[in-house]
N, C-alpha and C positions, 0 to 999 in steps of 0.2 A: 504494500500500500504506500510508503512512506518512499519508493525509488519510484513510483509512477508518478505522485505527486511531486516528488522534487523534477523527476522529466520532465515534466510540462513547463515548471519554473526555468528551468534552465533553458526549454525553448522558446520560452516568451522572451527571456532575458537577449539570448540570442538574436531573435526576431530584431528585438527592440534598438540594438546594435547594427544590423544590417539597415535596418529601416533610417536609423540615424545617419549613416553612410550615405544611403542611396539620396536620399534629400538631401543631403550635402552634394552631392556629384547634380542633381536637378537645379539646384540654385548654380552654381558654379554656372552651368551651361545656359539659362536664364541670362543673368549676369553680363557673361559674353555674348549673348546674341544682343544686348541693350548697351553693350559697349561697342559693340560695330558696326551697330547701328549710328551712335554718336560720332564717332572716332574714324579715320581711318585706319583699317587694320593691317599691321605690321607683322613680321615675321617675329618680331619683340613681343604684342599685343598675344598674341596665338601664342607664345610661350608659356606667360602670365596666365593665359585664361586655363590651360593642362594643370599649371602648377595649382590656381586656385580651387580646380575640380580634384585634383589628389587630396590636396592638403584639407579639403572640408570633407572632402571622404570618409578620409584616416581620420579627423578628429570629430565627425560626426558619428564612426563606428564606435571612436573610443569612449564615448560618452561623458558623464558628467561634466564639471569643471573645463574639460577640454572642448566638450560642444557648446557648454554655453558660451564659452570664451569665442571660439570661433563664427559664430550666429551674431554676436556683440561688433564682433571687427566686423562681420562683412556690412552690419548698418554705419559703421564708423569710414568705410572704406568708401561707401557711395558718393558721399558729397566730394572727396578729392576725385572721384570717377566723372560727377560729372560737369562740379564748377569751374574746373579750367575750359571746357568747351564753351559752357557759357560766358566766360570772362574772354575768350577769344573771339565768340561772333557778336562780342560788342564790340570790341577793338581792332578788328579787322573785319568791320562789317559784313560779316557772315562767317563762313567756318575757316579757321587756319588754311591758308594755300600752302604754307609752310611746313606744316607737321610733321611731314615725312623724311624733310631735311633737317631740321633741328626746332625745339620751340623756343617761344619768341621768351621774354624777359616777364612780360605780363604773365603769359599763362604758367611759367616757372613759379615766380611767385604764389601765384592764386594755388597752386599742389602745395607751397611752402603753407601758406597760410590756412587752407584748410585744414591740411594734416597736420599741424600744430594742434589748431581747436580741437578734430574728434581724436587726437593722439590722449590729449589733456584730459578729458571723458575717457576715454578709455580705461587710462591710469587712475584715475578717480575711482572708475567703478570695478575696477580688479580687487580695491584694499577693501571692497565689500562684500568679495563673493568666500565663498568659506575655504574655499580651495585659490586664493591669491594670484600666487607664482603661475600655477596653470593657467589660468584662468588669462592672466595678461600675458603670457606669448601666446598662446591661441589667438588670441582677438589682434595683436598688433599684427602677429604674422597673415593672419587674414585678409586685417586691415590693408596691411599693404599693398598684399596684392590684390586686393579688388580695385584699392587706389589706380596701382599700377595698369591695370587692364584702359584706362583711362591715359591717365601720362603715359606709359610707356609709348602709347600710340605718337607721342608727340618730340618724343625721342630721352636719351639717356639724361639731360640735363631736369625734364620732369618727372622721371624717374626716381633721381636722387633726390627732387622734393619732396617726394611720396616719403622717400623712405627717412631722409633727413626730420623731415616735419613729424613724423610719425613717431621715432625714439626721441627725440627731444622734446615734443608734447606729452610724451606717456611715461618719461623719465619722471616731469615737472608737473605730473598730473600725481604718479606713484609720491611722490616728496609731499606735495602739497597737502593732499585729499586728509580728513582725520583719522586716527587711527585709535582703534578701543584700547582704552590702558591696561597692559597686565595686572593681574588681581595676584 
């Protein structure tokens, strides 16, 4: 009685872990089909979008701490995904003609400045979750690359804003945010 019931437990358990995966790999590809739509797609962009379907795979499989973590970044990751396109077809009245060749200064910043802010949230809300550490490389490494699926399109220089703006907002979000006193 007590191994048929734990079977069922351990296959729901397991279910629960595939299922976590698979939805991870579902948003990933979502994700990328609404970044190439925005963006022009790069041989860079298409890298980022593999890496972002593995990586919410793996930590949608592995569950707790590591999926929320990861779920957290890719809402952290949208705004650097999509406010440099918007900050470029203001600035170049319509979408970057440049993009492919290097981006412009404007849209650099604007990945710098966004990924700052949700790095800063991000770090904030790691020192809340019960499982911390996990919790915030999940979400920044997410982060980033949902970012990137966006800047990358726009070449290496908003790239490095992604990722720049991203550990220096979640650095200064980690330091910042309160932390419960040991008792």
């Amino acid at each position: 009685m007590h191994e048929h019931a734990f079977s069922k437990a351990r296959a729901a358990y397991e279910r629960d872990h595939v299922l976590g995966g698979v939805r991870g790999v579902l948003l990933a590809a979502g994700l990328a089909a609404l970044a190439f739509t925005l963006h022009t797609r790069t041989t860079g962009a298409v890298a980022m979008a593999a890496v972002l379907a593995a990586t919410l795979g793996a930590l949608g499989w592995r569950g707790g701490a590591w999926r929320r973590g990861a779920f957290a970044g890719v809402l952290a990751g949208v705004p650097p995904m999509i406010v440099p396109i918007a900050v470029a077809a203001l600035s170049h009245s319509g979408h970057c003609t440049a993009c492919g060749a290097g981006p412009s200064w404007v849209c650099t910043i604007a990945c710098f400045g966004t990924s700052g802010i949700v790095g800063t949230l991000v770090g904030a809300s790691a020192t809340t979750d019960r499982a911390p550490h996990s919790f915030a490389i999940a979400a920044t490494a997410t982060a980033a690359v949902t970012g990137l699926l966006g800047c990358a399109a726009m070449g290496f220089g908003g790239a490095l804003g992604v990722v720049a703006g991203l550990v220096a907002g979640g650095v200064t979000g980690w330091f910042a945010a309160p932390r419960a006193e040991a008792s």
